[in-house]
C-alpha positions in Angstrom: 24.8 22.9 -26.4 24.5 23.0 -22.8 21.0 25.1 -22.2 17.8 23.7 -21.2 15.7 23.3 -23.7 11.8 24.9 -23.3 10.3 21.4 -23.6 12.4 19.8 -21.2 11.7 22.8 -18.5 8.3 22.2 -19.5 7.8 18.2 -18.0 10.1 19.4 -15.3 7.8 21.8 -13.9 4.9 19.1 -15.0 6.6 16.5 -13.1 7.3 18.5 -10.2 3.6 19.0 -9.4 2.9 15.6 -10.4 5.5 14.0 -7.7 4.2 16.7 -4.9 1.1 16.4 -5.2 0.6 13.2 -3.1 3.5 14.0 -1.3 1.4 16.9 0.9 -1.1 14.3 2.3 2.4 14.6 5.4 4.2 17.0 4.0 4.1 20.8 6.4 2.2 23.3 4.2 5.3 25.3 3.9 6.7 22.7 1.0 3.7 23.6 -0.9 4.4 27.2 -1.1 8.1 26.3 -1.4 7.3 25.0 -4.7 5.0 27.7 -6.2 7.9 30.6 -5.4 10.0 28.5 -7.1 8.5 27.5 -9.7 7.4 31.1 -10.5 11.1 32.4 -10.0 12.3 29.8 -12.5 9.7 30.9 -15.2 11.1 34.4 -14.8 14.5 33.0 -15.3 13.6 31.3 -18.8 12.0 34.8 -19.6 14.7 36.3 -18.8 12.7 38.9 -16.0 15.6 37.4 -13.0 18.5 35.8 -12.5 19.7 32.8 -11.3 20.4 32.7 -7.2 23.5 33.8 -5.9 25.0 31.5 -3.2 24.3 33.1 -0.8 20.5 33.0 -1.6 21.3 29.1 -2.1 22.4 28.8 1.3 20.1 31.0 3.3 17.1 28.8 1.2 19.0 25.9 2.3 19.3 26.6 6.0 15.3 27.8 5.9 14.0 24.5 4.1 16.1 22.9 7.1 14.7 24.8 9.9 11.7 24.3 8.4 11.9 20.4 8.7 13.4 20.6 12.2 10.3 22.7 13.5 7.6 20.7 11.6 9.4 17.1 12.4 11.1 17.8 15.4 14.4 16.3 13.4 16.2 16.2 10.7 16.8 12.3 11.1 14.4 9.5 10.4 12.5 8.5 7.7 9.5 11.2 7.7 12.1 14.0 8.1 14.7 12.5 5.2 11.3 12.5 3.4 10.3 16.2 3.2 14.2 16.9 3.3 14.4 15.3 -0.3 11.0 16.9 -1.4 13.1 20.5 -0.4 15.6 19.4 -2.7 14.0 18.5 -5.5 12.3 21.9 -5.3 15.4 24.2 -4.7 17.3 22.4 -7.6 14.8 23.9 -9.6 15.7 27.5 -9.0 19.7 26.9 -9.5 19.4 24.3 -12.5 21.6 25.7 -15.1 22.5 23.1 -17.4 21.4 20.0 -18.8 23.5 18.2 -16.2 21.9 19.9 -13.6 18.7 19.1 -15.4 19.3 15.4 -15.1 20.1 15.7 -11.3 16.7 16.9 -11.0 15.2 14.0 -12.7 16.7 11.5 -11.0 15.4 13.1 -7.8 11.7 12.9 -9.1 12.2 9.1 -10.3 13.3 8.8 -6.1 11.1 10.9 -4.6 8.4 8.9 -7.0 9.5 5.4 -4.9 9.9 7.3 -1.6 6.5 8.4 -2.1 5.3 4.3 -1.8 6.7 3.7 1.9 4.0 6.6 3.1 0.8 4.5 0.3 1.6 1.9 -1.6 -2.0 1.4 -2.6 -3.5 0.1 -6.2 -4.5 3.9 -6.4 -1.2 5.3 -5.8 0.7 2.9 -8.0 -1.9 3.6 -10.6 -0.9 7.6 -10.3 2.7 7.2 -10.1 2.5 6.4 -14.1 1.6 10.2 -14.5 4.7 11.8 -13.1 6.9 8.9 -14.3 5.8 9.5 -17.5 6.1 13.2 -17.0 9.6 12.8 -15.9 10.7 10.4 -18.5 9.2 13.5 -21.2 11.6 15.8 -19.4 14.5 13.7 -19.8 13.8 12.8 -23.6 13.6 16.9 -23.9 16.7 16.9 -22.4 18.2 15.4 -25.8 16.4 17.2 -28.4 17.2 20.7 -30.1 17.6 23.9 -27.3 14.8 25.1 -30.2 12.7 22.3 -29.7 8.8 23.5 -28.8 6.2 21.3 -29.0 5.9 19.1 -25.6 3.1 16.6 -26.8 5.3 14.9 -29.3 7.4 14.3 -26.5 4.7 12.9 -24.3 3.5 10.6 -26.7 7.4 9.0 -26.9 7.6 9.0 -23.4 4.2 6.8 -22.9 5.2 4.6 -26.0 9.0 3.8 -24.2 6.8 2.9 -21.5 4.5 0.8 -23.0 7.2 -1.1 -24.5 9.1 -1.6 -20.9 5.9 -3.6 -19.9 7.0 -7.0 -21.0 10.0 -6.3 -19.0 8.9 -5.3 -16.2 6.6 -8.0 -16.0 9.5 -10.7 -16.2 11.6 -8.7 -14.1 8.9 -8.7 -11.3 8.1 -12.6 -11.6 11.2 -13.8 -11.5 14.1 -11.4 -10.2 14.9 -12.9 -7.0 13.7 -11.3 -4.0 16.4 -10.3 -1.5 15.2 -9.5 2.4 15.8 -6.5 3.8 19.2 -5.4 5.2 17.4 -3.2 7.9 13.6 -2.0 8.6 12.3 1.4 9.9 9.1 2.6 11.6 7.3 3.6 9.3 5.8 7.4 9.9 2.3 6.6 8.3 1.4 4.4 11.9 1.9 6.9 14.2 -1.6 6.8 16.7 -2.3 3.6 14.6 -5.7 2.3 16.1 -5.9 -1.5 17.5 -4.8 -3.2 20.3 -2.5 -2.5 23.4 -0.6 -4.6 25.4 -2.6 -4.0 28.3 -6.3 -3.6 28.6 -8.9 -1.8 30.6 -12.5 -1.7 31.1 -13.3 0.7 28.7 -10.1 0.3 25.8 -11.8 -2.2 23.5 -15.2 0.0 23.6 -13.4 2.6 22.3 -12.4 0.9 19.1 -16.0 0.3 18.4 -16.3 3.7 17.5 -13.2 3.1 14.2 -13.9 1.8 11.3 -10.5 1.4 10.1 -9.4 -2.3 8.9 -7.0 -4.7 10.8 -6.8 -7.4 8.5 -8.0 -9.7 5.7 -8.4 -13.3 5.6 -9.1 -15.4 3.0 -9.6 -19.6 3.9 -9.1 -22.6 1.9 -12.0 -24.5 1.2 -15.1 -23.4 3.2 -15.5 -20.6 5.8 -16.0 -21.7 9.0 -18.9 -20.7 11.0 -18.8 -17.1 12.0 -19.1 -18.0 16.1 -16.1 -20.0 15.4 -14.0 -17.0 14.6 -12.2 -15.8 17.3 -8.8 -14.4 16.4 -6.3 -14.4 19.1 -3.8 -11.2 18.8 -2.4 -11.7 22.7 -3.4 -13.0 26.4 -3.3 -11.3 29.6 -2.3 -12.6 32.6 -1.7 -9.8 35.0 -4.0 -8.3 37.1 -3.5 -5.5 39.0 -6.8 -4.5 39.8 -7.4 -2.3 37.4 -6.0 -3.2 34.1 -4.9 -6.3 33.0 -1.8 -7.2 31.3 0.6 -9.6 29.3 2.9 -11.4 31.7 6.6 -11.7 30.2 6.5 -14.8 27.4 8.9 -17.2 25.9 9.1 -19.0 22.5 7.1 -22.0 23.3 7.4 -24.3 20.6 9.5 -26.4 22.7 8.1 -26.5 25.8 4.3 -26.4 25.1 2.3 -29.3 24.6 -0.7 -29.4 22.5 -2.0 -31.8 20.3 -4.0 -31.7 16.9 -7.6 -32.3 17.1 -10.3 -32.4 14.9 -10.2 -30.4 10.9 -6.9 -28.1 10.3 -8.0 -24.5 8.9 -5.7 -23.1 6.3 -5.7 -19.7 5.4 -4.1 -16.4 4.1 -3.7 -13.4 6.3 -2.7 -9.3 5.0 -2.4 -7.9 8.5 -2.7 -3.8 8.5 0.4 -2.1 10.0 0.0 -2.3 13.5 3.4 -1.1 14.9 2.8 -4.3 17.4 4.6 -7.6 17.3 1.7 -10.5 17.8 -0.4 -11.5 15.1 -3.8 -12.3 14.7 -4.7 -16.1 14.0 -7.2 -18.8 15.2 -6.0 -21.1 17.9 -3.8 -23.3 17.6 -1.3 -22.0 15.0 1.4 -22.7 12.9 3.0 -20.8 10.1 6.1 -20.7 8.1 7.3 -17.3 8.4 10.7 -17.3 10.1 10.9 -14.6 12.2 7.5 -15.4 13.9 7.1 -18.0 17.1 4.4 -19.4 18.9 4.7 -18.4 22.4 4.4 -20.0 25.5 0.5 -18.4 26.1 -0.4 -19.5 22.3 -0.4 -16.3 20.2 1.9 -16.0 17.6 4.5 -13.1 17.5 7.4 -11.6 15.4 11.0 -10.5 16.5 10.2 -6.8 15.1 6.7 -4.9 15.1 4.6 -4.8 12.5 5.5 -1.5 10.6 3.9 -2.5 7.0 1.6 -4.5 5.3 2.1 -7.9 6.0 1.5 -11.3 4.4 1.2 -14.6 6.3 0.1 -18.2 5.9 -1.3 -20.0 9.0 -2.6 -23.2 9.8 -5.1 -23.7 13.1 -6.6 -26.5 15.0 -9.3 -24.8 16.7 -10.0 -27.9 18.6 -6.3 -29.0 19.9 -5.7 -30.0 23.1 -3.8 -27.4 25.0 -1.4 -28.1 28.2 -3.3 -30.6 30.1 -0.8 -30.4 32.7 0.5 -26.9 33.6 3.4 -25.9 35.5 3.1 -24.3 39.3 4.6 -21.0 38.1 2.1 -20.7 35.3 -0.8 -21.6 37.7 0.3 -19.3 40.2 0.6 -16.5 37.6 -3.3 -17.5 36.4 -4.4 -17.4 40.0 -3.0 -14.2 41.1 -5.0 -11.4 42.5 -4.3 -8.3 44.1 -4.3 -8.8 47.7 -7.7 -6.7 48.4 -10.2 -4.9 46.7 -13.5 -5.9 44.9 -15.5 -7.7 48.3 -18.8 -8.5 46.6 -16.6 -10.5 43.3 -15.0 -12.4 45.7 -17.6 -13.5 48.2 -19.3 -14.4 44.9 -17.3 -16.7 44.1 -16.8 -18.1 47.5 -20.6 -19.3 47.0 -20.4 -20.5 43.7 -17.6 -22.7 44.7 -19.4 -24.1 47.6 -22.3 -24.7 44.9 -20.8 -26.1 42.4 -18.0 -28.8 43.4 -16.9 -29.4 39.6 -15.1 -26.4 37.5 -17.4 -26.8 34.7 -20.6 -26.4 37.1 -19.3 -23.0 38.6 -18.4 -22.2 34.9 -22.0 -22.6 33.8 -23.7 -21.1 36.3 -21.7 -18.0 36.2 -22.4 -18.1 32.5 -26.1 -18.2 33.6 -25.7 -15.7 35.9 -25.0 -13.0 33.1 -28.0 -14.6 31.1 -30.7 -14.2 32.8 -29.6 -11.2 34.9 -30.5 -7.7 33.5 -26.7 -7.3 31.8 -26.6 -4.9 29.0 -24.5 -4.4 26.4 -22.9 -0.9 25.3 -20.3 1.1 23.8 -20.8 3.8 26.3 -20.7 1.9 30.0 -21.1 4.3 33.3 -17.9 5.1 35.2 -16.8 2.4 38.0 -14.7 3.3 41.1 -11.6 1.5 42.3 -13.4 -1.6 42.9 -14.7 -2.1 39.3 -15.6 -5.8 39.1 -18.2 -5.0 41.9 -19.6 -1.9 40.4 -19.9 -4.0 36.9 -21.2 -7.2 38.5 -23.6 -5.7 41.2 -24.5 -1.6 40.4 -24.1 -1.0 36.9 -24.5 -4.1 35.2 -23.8 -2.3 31.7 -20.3 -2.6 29.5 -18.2 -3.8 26.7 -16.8 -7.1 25.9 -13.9 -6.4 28.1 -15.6 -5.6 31.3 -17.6 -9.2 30.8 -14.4 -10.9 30.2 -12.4 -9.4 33.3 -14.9 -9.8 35.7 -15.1 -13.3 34.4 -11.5 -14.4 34.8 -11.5 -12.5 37.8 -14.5 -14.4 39.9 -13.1 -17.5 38.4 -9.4 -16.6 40.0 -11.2 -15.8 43.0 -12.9 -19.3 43.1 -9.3 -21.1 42.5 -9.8 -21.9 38.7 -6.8 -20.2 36.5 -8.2 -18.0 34.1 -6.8 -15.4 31.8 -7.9 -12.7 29.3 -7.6 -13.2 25.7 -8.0 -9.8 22.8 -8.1 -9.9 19.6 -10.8 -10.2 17.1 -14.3 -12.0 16.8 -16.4 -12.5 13.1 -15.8 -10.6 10.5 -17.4 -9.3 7.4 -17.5 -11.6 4.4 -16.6 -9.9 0.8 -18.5 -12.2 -1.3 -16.6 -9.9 -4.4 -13.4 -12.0 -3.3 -14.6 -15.0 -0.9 -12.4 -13.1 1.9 -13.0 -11.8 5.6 -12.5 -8.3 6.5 -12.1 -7.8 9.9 -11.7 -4.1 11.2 -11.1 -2.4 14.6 -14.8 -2.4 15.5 -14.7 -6.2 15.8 -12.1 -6.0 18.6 -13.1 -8.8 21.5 -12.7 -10.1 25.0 -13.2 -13.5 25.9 -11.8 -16.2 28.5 -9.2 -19.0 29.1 -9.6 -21.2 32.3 -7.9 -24.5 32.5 -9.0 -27.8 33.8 -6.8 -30.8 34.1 -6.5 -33.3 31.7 -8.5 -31.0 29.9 -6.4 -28.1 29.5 -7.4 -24.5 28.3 -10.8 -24.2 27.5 -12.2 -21.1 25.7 -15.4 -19.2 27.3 -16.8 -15.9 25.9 -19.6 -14.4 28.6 -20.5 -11.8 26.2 -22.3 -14.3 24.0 -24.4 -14.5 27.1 -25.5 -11.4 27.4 -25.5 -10.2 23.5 -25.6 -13.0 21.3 -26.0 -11.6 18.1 -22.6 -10.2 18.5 -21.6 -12.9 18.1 -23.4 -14.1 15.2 -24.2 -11.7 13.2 -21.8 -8.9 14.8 -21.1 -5.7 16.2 -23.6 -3.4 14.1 -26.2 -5.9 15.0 -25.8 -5.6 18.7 -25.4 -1.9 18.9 -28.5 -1.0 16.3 -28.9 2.3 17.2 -26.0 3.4 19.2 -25.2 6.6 18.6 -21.3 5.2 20.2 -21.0 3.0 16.8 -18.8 4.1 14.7 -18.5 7.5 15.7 -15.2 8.3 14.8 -15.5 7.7 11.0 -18.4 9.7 10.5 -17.6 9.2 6.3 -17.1 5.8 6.7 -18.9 3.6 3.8 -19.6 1.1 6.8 -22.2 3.1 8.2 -24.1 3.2 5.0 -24.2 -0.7 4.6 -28.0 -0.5 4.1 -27.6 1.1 1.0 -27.3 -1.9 -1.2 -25.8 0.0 -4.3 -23.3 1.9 -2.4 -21.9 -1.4 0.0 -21.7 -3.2 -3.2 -19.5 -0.6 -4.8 -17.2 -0.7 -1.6 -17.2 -4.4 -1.4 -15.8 -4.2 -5.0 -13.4 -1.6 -4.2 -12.2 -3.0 -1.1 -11.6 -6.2 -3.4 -9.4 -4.7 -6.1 -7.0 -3.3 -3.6 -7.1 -6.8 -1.8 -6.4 -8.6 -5.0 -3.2 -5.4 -5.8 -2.2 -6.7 -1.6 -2.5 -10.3 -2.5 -0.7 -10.9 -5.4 1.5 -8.1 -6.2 2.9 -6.3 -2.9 2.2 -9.6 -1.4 4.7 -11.2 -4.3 7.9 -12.0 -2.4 10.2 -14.5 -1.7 8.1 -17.5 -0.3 5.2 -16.6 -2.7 7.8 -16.3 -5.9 9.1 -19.7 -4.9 5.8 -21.3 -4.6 4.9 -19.6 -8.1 7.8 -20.8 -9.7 7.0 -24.4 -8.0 3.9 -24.5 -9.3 4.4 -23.5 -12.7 8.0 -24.6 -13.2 9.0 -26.9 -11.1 11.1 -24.8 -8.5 13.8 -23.1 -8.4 16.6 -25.1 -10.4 18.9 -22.5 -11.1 19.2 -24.5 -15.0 15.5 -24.6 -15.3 15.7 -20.8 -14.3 18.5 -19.9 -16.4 17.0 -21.5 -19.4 13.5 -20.0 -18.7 15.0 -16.4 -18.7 16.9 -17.3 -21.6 13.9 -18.5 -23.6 11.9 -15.4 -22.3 14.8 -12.9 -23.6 15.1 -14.6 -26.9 11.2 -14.0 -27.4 11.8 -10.5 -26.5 14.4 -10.0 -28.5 11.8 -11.5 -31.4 8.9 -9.6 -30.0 10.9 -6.3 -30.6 12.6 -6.7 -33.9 9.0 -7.9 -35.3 7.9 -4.7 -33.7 10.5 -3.2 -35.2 11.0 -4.6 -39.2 7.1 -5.3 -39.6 7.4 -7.7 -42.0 4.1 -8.1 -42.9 3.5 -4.7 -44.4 4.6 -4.6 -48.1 7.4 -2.1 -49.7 4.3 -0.2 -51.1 2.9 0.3 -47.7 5.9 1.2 -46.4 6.8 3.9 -49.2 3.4 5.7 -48.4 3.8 5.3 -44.8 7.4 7.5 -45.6 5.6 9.9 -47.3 3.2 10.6 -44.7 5.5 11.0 -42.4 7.1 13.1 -44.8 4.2 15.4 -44.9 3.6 15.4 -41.7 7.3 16.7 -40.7 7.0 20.0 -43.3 3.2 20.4 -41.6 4.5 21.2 -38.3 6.3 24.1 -39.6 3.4 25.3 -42.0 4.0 23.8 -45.1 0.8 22.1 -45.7 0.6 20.1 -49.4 -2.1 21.1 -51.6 -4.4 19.1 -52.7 -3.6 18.1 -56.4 0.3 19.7 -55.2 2.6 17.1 -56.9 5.2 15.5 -55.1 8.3 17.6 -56.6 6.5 20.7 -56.8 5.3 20.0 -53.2 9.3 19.8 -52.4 10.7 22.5 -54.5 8.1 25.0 -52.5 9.6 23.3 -49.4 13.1 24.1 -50.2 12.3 27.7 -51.0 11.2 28.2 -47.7 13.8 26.0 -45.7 16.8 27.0 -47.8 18.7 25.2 -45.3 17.2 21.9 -45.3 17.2 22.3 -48.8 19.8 19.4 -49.8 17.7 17.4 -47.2 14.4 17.6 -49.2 15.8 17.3 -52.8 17.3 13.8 -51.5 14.2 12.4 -49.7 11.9 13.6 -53.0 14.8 12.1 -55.1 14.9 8.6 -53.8 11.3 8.2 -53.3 10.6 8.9 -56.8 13.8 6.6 -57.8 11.7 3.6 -55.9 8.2 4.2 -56.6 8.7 5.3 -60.1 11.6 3.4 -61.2 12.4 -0.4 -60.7 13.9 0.4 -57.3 17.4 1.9 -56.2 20.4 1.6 -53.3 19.1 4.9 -52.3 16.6 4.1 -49.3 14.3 7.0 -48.6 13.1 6.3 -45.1 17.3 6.7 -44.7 16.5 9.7 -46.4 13.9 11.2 -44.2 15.6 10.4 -41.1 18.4 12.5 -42.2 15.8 15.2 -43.3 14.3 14.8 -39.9 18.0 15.5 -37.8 17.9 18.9 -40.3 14.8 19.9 -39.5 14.6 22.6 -36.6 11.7 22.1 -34.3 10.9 25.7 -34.2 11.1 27.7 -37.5 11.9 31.1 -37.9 11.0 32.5 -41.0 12.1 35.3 -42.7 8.7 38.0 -43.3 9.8 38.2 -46.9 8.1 34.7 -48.0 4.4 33.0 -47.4 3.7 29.7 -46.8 3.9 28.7 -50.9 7.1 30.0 -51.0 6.0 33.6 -52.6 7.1 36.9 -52.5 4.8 39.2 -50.5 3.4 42.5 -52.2 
């Protein structure tokens, strides 16, 4: 029979709400009300009140779910349009499904539209969810093979979550040790549009601005112990160019070749899940290494990748904060570190004219600049005043208030200006320790400025003037520095980081924040380099014998698993003969034939018969061979064959004629 059955349209319309539901968080509003006129028009169909579409309705609903993307996405290409194109699908199909073919089409849209629904959140939360319309789903398709008179949903639904439960062991096999295969091709992902970090050029006033986000950049979690917090400075990129304004990255090559550095003092080993960032550099403590393969260190020591980084991402890095960097550097590169624009800023530069007639050695006119900021009245803000075209002197001599930035480009600029080469670094400082996990989180608010000047023999030596001026920054960070500045945090009003004095509330978020980074770490995290060095660790590599006779080994026992599962040989015959009966029972309950208490078996079955005429033959042979093996000394005749043939009679929804009650009687 090719109609629908009720039960199935049922978990269709269930799982259609199910799969929406987080789809709206980017979907236009429109799909939402898409849904509910469909949804209503296909109830009216099953009740027979309209009728199916013509096509011509098909086509005109077709060309307004289109126009409908193209307004609200500006395309109908791309990942975020293909998105609420297939979302318009799976709700239209729903309208014109006629069969059980069609029925399955729409199913297998849900199941895709479930796994679409991870490149917008592929959080603990919303992997945790995507069992309720999976689940749904799978209860439609089950429904899908059961009478067209089938009525009762929750049977279904309990088969549905049991066929799950049982593809656990599986899936869990499947995910540990199916090989991981790269991608063939990556897309920009439509979640990171106005993603907040980092730019690859930097004014006075950009990094202040982050201080009012709360959102997170990235985790880190060390080997062994943490290093001192004022030790944590997390390079992201370097600025070379100044143009009196702004300053900005120079052009860089790969310069693992033609840099030289050499390892001093400990090596620092740690993990890093870097937020998408829709940038290329990552963020890392000087000087690293890793072993991902699409990522170089470049010639100004940050480390970048070939392609942006439009999802989560997972990297290893090792760092010696104390390496030696260039102690010889090439003209061009001391040229570009000694560039300034030809005029502007007077005061800065006559400033540094007398430092360097002060101070004969580079380290000297270092310090006392240092000084200068220290016992000067400097302040530190998220809000600074407003500087004019020359904004090193306005900083240095009129308003002497900013943000890490302004510190650090009037820093490399006076030192420029007195022939050192300086630069700009940005990235990170600190970070806030989850004790939950023994990891840093490090969020947009801890954003930083500091300098590089080189000396020879020496090489690049790291300088942050901010520490100067607010050194608890530095220590204890941001939300020490700015107690009571309205400018903190300010755009995440909500945020659970502005109620960190609350001790019963930052220790449910530092819990929280730990289970996802734990669902980060070792499950979306889980790819080819990590499922090598799990199956190293536990196995030995990745022999492809080894392998082969692990998965062998692992099939056999679930194979074993299953048919125990299955056969139960542990429970005795007798058990098993009352279990039958039960289930016996329970199959004449759910059309009203309830036993009676003292009711005996036969007469219990004869009453059946009378009001199942049909099934008749069905129930004489079930109570026939049960009695044969309980009462006699067992038969051939099996009666659990005997109810399963009873059950494949049985209609799921009886209609009975008025003329008999439920014992079988005639009525008065």
């Amino acid at each position: 029979m090719n109609a629908i059955p009720r039960v199935a349209l049922v978990w269709l319309l269930v799982a259609q709400v199910l799969v929406i539901l987080p789809h709206l968080a980017y979907m236009p509003l429109w799909i939402a009300a898409m849904w509910v006129g469909c949804a209503a028009w296909r109830v009216q169909v099953f009740r027979m009140r309209a009728g199916y579409p013509r096509a011509w309705v098909k086509l005109a609903l077709a060309l307004l779910a289109g126009a409908g993307v193209w307004l609200s996405r500006g395309s109908l290409v791309g990942l975020d349009a293909g998105a609420v194109l297939l979302i318009a699908a799976f709700i239209l199909k729903l309208v014109e499904m006629k069969t059980r073919r069609d029925a399955l089409v729409l199913v297998f849209l849900g199941f895709f539209a479930v796994v679409v629904g991870y490149l917008f959140d592929d959080g603990f939360l919303a992997a945790l969810y995507s069992l309720l319309p999976v689940t749904a789903l799978l209860a439609a398709l089950i429904g899908l093979q059961q009478s067209a008179f089938a009525s009762r949903p929750w049977p279904t639904l309990r088969l549905a979550g049991g066929l799950l439960l049982q593809a656990l062991p599986l899936m869990l096999l499947l995910f540990l040790f199916f090989p991981r295969l790269g991608p063939l091709w990556s897309l920009p992902m439509p979640g990171n549009k106005g993603v907040t970090g980092l730019s690859e050029s930097m004014a006075p006033g950009d990094i202040a601005e982050l201080g009012r986000s709360a959102e997170l950049a990235f985790r880190v979690r060390f080997e062994g112990a943490l290093p001192p917090r004022e030790q944590l400075y997390w390079r992201a990129l370097t600025m070379e160019r100044f143009d009196g304004r702004r300053w900005a990255q120079a052009p860089q090559w790969s310069g693992e070749d033609a840099l030289h550095w050499q390892k001093r003092g400990p090596e620092l080993r740690y993990d890093v899940i870097m937020q998408p960032s829709s940038q290329p550099w990552l963020f890392a403590l000087d000087v690293a290494q890793t072993d991902q393969t699409d990522t170089r260190l470049m010639s100004d020591f940050h480390l970048q990748r070939r392609q942006p980084v439009e999802q989560r991402l997972f990297y290893r890095v090792s760092s010696w904060p104390q390496a030696l960097r260039e102690s010889s550097i090439d003209p061009r590169t001391r040229w570009r570190n000694l560039q300034l624009p030809m005029h502007g800023n007077p005061r800065a530069r006559a400033l540094a004219d007398e430092l360097r007639q002060a101070h004969a050695q580079p380290q000297a006119l270092v310090a006392a600049l240092l000084q200068r900021f220290n016992h000067e009245p400097f302040a530190y803000t998220l809000k600074p005043p407003a500087t004019g075209a020359d904004g090193v002197d306005d900083f240095l001599f009129d308003t002497r208030s900013g943000f890490c930035a302004h510190y650090a480009g009037a820093m490399a600029f006076v030192l420029r200006a007195a022939g050192i080469p300086a630069r700009v670094v940005a990235g990170y400082q600190g970070g806030e320790l989850n004790p939950a996990g023994n990891y840093l989180l490090v969020h947009q608010f801890d954003a930083h400025a500091w300098v590089e000047y080189w000396q020879p023999e020496q090489g690049w030596l790291s300088v942050d003037p901010t520490y100067q001026v607010a050194p608890e920054r530095i220590e204890q960070g941001l939300e020490q520095a700015l107690a009571g500045d309205s400018e903190y945090l300010a755009d995440a009003p909500l945020s659970p980081l502005r109620y960190r004095g609350l001790p019963w509330l930052n220790d449910m978020r530092l819990a929280w924040d730990s289970l996802n980074y734990g669902w980060q770490r070792w499950v979306l995290a889980y790819q080819g380099e990590q499922q090598g060095a799990f199956l190293q660790r536990w196995f030995g590599g990745l022999d492809p014998t080894r392998l082969g006779l692990l998965l062998g080994a692992a099939a056999i026992l679930s194979v074993g698993l299953l048919a125990l599962f299955l056969l139960k040989p542990w429970q005795g015959r007798g058990d098993l003969r009352s279990r039958q009966l039960r289930r016996f029972e329970r199959l004449l309950e759910m059309h009203g034939l309830r036993r009676s208490p003292g009711e005996g078996l036969r007469s219990y079955g004869e009453r059946a018969a009378r009001v199942l005429p049909a099934q008749a033959p069905a129930i004489a042979a079930f109570v026939g061979a049960f009695e044969a093996q309980r009462y006699g000394h067992g038969g051939a005749d099996d009666p659990g064959l005997r109810l399963r043939a009873l059950r494949r009679a049985l209609p799921w929804r009886l209609v009975r004629t008025p003329t008999r009650d439920g014992r079988g009687e005639e009525q008065a």
